[in-house]
N, C-alpha and C positions, 0 to 999 in steps of 0.2 A: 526405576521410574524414568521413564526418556517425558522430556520436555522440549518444546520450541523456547531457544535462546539467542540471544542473537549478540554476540562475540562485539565489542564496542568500535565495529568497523566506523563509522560514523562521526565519531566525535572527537578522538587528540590525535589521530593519524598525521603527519606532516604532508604538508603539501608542499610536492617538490618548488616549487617559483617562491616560496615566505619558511621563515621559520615558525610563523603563528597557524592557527589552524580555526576554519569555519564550524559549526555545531549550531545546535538546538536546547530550546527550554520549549517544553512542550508548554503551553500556556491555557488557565480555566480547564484543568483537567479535570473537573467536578465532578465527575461520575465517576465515581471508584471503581467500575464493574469494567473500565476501559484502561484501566490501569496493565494488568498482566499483556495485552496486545501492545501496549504503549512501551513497555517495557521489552517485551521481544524485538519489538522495532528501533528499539535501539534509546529508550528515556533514560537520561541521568542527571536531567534538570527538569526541574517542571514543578509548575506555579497552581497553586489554588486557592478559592477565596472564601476562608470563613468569615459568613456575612454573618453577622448581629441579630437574632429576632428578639422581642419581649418576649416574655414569658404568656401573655395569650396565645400568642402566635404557636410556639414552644407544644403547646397542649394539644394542637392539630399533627404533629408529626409523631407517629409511630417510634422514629428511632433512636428521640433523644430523651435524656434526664428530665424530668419536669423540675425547672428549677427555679425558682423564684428572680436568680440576675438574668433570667432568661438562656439564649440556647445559643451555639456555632451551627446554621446549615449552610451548604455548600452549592454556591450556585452565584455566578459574577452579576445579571441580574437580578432587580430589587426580588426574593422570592412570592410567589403567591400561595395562599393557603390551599388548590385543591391540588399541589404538587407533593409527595413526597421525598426529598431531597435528602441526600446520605448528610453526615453526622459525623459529629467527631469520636464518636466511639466506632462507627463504620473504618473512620481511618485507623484507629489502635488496629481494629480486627483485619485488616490490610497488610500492615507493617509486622500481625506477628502470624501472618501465614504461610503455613512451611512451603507450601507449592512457592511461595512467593522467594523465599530467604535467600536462593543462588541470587538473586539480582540485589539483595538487600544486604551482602556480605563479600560483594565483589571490590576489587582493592581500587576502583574509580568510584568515587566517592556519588551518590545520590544523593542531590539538592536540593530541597522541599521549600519552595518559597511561598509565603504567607502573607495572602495581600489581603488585608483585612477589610471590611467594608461594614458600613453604615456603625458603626462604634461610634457610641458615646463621645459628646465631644470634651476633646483635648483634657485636661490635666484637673477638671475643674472639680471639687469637692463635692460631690453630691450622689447620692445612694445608687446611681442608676450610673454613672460613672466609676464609683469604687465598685457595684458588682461586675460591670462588663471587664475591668483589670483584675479582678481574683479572679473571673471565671478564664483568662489567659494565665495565670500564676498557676492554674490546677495546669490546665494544657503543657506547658513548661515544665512541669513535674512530671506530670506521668509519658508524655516522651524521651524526656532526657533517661526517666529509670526502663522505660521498654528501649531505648540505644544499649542503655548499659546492660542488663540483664541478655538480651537477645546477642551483646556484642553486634549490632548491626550499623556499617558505613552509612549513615546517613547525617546528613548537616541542615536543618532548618534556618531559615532566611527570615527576616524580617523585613512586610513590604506594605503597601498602603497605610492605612492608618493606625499601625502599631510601629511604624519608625518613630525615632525620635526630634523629628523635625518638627521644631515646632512646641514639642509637649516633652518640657523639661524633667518633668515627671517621669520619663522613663528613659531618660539618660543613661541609667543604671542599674535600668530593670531588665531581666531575660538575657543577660548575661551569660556566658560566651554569646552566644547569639547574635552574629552582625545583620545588616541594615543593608536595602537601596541606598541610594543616592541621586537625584533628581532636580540638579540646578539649586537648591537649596539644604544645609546651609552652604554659603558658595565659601566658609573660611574650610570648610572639610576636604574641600579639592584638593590642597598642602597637607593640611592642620591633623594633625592624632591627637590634638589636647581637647581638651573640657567638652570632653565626650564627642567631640570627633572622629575615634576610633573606630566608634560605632559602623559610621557609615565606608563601607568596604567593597561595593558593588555598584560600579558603576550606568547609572540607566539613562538610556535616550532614545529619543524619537525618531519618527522616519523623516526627518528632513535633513535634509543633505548639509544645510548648516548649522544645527544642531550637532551631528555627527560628526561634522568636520569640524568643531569645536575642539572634540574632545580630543581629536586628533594634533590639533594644533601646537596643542598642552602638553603633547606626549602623554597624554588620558592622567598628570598628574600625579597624586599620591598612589593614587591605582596600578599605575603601569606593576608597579614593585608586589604586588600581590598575590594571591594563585587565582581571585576571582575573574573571569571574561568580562570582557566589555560587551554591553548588555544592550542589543536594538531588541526595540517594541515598536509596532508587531506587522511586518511586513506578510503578502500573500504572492505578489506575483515574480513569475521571471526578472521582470526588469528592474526592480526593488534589488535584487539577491544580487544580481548581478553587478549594479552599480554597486553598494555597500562593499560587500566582499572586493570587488578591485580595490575600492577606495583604503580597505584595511587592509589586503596583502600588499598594496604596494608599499603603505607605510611601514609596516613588517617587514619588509625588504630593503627600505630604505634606514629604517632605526635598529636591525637586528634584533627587535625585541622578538619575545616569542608568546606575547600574551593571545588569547584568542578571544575569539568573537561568534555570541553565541545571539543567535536569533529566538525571540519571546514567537511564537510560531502557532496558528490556530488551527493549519493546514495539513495534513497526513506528513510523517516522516518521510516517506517515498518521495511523495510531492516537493518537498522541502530539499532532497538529497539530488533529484533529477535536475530542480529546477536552477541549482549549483555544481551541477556536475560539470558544466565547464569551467570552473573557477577552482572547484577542489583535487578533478581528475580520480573521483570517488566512483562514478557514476558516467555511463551517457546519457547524455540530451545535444543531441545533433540531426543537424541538417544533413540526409546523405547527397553526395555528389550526382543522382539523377535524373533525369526531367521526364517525367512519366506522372501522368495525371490520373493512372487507376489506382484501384485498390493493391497496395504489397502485400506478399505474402515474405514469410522467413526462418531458414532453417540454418540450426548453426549443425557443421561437418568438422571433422579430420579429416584434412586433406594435403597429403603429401608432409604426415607430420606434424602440422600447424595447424591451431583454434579457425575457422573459417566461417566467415555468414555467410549464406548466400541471401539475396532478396530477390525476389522473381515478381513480374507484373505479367498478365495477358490481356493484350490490346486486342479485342475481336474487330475494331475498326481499320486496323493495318496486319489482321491476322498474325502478328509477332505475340512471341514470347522473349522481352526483355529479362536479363537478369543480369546482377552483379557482384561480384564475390568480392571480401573485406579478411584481409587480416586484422587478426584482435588480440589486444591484450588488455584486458577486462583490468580497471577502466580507465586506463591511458592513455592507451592508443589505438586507434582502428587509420587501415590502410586503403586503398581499393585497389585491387590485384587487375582486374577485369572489368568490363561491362561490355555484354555481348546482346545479339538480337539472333533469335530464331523462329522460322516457321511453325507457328502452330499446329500441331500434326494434327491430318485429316478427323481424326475420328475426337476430338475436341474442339469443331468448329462448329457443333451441333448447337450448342446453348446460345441464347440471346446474350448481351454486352452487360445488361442487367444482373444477372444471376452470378453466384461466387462459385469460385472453384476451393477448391481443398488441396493444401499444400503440404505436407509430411516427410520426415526420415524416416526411409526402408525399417534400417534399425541402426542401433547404437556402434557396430562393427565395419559399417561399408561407405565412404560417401555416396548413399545413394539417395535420391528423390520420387516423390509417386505425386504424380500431380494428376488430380480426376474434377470431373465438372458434373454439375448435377443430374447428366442424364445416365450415370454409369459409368460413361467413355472416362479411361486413365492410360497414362505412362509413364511408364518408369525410366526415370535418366540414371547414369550413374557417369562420374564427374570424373573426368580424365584431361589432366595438364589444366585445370580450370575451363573445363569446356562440356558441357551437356552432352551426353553422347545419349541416344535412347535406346535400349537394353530387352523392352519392350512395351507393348500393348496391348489391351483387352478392354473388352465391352461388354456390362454385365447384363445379360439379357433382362428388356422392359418386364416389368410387372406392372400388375393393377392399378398400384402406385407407382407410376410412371417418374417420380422425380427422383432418381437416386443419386446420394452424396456418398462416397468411398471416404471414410474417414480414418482410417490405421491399415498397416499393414500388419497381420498376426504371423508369426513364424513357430509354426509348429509341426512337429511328425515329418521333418524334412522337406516341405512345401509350403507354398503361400498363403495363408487363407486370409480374405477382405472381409471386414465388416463393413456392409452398406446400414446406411439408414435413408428411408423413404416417404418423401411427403407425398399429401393425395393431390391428384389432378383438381378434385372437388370435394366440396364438404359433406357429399351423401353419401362417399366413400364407406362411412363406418370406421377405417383406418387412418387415425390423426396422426400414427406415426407406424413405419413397417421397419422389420429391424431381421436382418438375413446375414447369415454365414454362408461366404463362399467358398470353393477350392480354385483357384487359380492356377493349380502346376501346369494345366494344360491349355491350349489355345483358346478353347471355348469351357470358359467356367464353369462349373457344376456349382449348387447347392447344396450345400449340407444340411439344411436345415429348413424347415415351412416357414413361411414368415408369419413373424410375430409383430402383431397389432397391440400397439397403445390406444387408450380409446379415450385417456379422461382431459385429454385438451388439446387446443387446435395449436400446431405452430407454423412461426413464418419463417425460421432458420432451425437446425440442428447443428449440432457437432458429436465427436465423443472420444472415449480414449479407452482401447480394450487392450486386456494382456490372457495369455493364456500358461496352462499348466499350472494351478492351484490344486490343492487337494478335493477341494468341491465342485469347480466348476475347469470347465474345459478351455472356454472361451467365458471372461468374466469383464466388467469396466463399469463407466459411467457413460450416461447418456445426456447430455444438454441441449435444450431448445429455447426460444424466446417467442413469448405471444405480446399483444397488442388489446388492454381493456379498457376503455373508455377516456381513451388519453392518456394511458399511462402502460410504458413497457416493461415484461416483468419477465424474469427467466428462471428455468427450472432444470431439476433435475433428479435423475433416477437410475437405481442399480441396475446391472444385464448379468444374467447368467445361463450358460448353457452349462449344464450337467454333465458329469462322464457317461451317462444312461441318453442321451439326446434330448431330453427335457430342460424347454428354455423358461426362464420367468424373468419377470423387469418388474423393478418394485411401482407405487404408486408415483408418479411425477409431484414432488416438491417447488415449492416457488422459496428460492432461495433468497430473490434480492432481486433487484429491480434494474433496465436496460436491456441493451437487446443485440444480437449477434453474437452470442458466447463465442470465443475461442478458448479451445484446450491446449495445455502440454504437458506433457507425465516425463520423467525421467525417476531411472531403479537408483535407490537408494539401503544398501545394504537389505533386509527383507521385506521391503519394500515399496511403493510409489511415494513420490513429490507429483502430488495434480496442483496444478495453477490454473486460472480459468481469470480473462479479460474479457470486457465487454464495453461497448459503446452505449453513449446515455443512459450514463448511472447515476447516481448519488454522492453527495460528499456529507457523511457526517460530519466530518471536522472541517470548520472553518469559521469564521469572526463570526457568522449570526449563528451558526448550530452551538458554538461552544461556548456562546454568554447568553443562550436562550433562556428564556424564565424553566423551563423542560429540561430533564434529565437527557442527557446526551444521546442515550442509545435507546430511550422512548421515542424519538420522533418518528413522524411517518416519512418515510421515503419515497421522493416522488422520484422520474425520471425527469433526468433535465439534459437538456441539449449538449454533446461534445463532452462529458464526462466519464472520461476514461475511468472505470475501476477494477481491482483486481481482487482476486479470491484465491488463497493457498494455502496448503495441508498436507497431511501425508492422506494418503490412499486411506485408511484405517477410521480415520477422523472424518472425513465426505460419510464412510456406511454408517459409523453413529450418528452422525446428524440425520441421515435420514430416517434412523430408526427410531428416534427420540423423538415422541410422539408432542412432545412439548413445545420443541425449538421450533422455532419463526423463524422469519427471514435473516439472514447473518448481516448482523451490523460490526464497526469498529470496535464492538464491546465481546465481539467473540477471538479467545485463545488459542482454541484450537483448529480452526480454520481462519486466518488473518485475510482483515479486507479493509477495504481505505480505494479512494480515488486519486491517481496518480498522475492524471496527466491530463490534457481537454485535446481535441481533434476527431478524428472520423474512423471506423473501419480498423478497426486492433488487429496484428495477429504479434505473436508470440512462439520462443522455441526455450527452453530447459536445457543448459548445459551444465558441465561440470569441469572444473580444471583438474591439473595434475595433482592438485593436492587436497584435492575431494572437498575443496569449495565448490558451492552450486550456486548459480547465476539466473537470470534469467534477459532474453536479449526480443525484445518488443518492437515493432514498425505501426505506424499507422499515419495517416493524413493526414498535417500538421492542422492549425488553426487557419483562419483567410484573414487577411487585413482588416476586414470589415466584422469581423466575429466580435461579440461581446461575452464578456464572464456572468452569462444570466443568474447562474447559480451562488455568484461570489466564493467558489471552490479553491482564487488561486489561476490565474492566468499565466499561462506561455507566453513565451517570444511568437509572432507571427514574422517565419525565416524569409519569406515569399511571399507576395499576392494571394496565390492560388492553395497555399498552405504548404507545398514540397512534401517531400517523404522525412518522416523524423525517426530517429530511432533512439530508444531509451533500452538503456541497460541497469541492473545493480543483481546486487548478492542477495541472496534468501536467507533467512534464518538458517543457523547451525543446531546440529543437533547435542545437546547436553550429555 
């Protein structure tokens, strides 16, 4: 059985400048269908709230006990009755799923905290108060015997109003089982007597003197503990940034090595970038140059050494800008170069407006293929860190006059392009053309008649093809993005050409919503890693999607301004999606193709590498924010580096493979 797993890069790692270390509690994880992607991404804490219904309430949901003390569902707002919200037997049948158990018997322990809500109040005698505490005394029992039976690492938390703050009453109740702690009671800071012990988890807010409270204190009886010190519940860059100094410095200064875990509503991605200058996990950087277009980026071997290049073309100074970056994924990036070059003639055809396409030849050569939509490409290949062009071609106009060269294929000893072709117009017939060429010689031939999509119009494409499969010749995916009444949406669909010269491309899918897909494929044992970024997209996770009255990965997805998302899988996983006639649009509740919004800015692109030790990466540029930007979506804000946004480039590691 191979799975997506994702190795605990994330969370106890030391960071060279403290001995303490930054991490996450994913927080309001209430939809248990998001759990497996949560957990590839890297979950070993994480908060959820069984809220309290009566027993009328109870009779409207499908999935739980009809029970007279009423019911547990799962949802941080008050629930409504035409939602059905998972259950607490939804979570047994979680916890004892074998797909699930590598993550549930790994030797880092998984923290399940329990913030209870709308419970009966405090300690008080009365039928509707003792059934809401036996109906927790059953929960208590049949997890502590599904840990023991399963032998599964996990440790339940006690948090909102099943602490015992307050309600003396359960002092003593759900035992082993420790507690928050929350400013009250304030003798528990020192104190492990009269029921003090309880509270073991220290929790605070995002104010700076609230935090620097607890700092003050030496966080108190806590320091001494295995629990984190516990912020709720920060979203942006400058939140991460502040806290995290404010705790590695003290880490540095007290040699403690306690860490500090963020309560977090935001994508792990998001959450790992947006500290990736503080942990050295991750980039999130400003690159060193002042170019106000779209970047494009491809990571090389070059001379031995891990290499980005990033490339800009200026049609208003006819240059082509680029800069090449030593890297050590994610410590340190260098800049070796930045250089300016003419634009070669037969790429000055496109207007300023229009994108070009930037690619690795292949996986063996430093080499570059840079082509602009009317066909016109060249090929550089990188000598002393210097562009050199190796060559050029022009793939003669078609009907569809706009061609994008998107991959270089290397097969039978020669080059072959796949172009894809939008129409001049919409009476065309052909919303997308899609042609193999042979490029060994000066002037390209065709290999093949073009083949016409016809079931939707696009404003961008991309793709990513490989060839020599047992069925097909030349095989891949194809990604475009359209525009429907205010809302941008993108798709995608198989290519195959046969060993017989018969091409097919399946039906075009709408995966998910935003627009400019970029691709990157890198070979992975027998197989692809496809990653696919896009500008204005979606962020399932964040403060109002993850305590909405709505099940997390029911919402509608809209397109929203500057949100960076990403989509990844192996190659295997994209053709059953599209042949599962069931699956919708891929939200943060899909395992087998992971997706989440990771960053806000303009214009993505993205390249797939891999190190010497068959970790795989992925290394991303795009248009930072502007000063004036707003987080419309509440997604999770960036630093804005510059006015104008500058060039940013985010790095991290992809899931490993099981």
């Amino acid at each position: 059985l191979k799975m997506w797993v994702l190795v605990p890069l994330f969370l106890f790692l030391s960071v060279s400048e403290a001995t303490g270390t930054v991490g996450m509690q994913l927080h309001s994880w209430d939809d248990f269908n998001s759990w497996h992607s949560g957990l590839l991404k890297g979950m070993r804490l994480v908060k959820i709230d069984p809220h309290w219904q009566p027993h009328g309430f109870c009779q409207l949901q499908r999935g739980v006990n009809k029970d007279s003390r009423g019911c547990l569902v799962y949802t941080h707002n008050n629930p409504i009755p035409s939602v059905q919200y998972n259950s607490t037997e939804d979570l047994w049948g979680v916890l004892v799923n074998p797909e699930l158990r590598p993550f549930f018997t790994q030797s880092n322990t998984l923290y399940i905290a329990l913030c209870f809500k709308a419970s009966p109040s405090g300690c008080d005698d009365n039928p509707t108060n003792k059934g809401w505490i036996s109906l927790v005394d059953d929960f208590f029992t049949k997890a502590n015997k599904i840990i023991s039976e399963n032998k599964l690492n996990i440790e339940f938390v006690l948090d909102g109003e099943a602490t015992p703050d307050g309600r003396p009453c359960l002092k003593d109740r759900w035992r082993p089982w420790n507690s928050t702690w929350i400013n009250s009671p304030e003798s528990a800071i020192t104190s492990n007597d009269n029921g003090d012990d309880r509270f073991q988890i220290y929790n605070t807010d995002t104010t700076v003197a609230s935090f620097q409270k607890g700092l003050d204190i030496n966080l108190g009886k806590f320091r001494k503990n295995k629990y984190p010190y516990q912020l709720w519940e920060p979203s942006d860059q400058s939140e991460f940034e502040l806290f995290s100094q404010m705790f590695l410095n003290w880490t540095a200064a007290s040699g403690n090595d306690k860490n500090l875990m963020y309560a977090i509503n935001i994508d792990p991605i998001m959450f790992e970038l947006y500290n990736g200058r503080k942990t050295l996990r991750t980039f999130h950087h400003l690159l060193p140059v002042n170019n106000d277009n779209a970047p494009y980026v491809v990571t090389l071997t070059v001379e031995n050494k891990p290499t980005i290049a990033v490339l800009f073309l200026d049609t208003k100074t006819s240059k082509m800008h680029y800069s090449f970056f030593a890297f050590s994924p994610f410590n340190t990036f260098t800049l070796i170069t930045t250089q300016a070059l003419p634009i070669p003639p037969n790429l000055k055809k496109f207007p300023g407006t229009q994108k070009v396409t930037v690619s690795r030849v292949d996986s063996s050569s430093p080499a570059i293929l840079v082509s602009d939509e009317n066909g016109n490409s060249v090929i550089y290949v990188v000598q002393d860190y210097v562009l050199q062009i190796k060559k050029t071609f022009t793939l003669p106009q078609q009907s569809a006059d706009q061609l994008q060269v998107v991959q270089i294929i290397h097969q039978n000893n020669s080059n072959s392009v796949v172009s894809l072709s939008l129409p001049k117009s919409t009476g065309s017939g052909c919303a997308l053309g899609l042609d193999v060429w042979d490029t060994s010689s000066s002037t390209p031939k065709k290999v093949t008649s073009t083949l016409c999509a016809t079931n939707s119009t696009f404003s961008h494409v991309s793709g990513f093809f490989f060839s020599g499969t047992a069925l097909c010749e030349v095989e891949g995916l194809v990604m475009g993005s359209s525009s429907e009444e205010g809302n941008s949406f993108v798709w995608i669909a198989q290519y195959c050409l046969n060993h017989s010269g018969e091409q097919t491309i399946s039906k075009f899918k709408k995966y998910g919503v935003g627009s400019d897909p970029q691709v990157s494929a890198i070979k992975r044992d027998d197989s692809w890693v496809v990653m696919v970024v896009q500008g204005n997209g979606f962020c399932y996770n964040s403060h109002t999607h993850n305590t909405a009255h709505t099940r997390l990965c029911s919402q509608k997805a809209i397109s929203t301004p500057r949100v960076l998302t990403y989509h990844v899988g192996d190659y295997q996983s994209w053709v059953e999606y599209l042949g599962d006639l069931s699956a919708t649009t891929i939200s943060s509740c899909n395992s087998k193709i992971l997706h989440g919004a990771y960053d806000q800015g303009y214009n993505p692109d993205l390249d797939l590498f891999v190190n010497p030790q068959g970790k795989y990466g992925v290394i991303e540029v795009h248009q930072g924010v502007k000063a004036s930007d707003k987080d419309v979506g509440g997604c999770g804000m960036p630093l804005s580096y510059s006015p104008n946004g500058g060039t940013v480039m985010d790095g991290w590691w992809l899931p490993q493979l099981l």
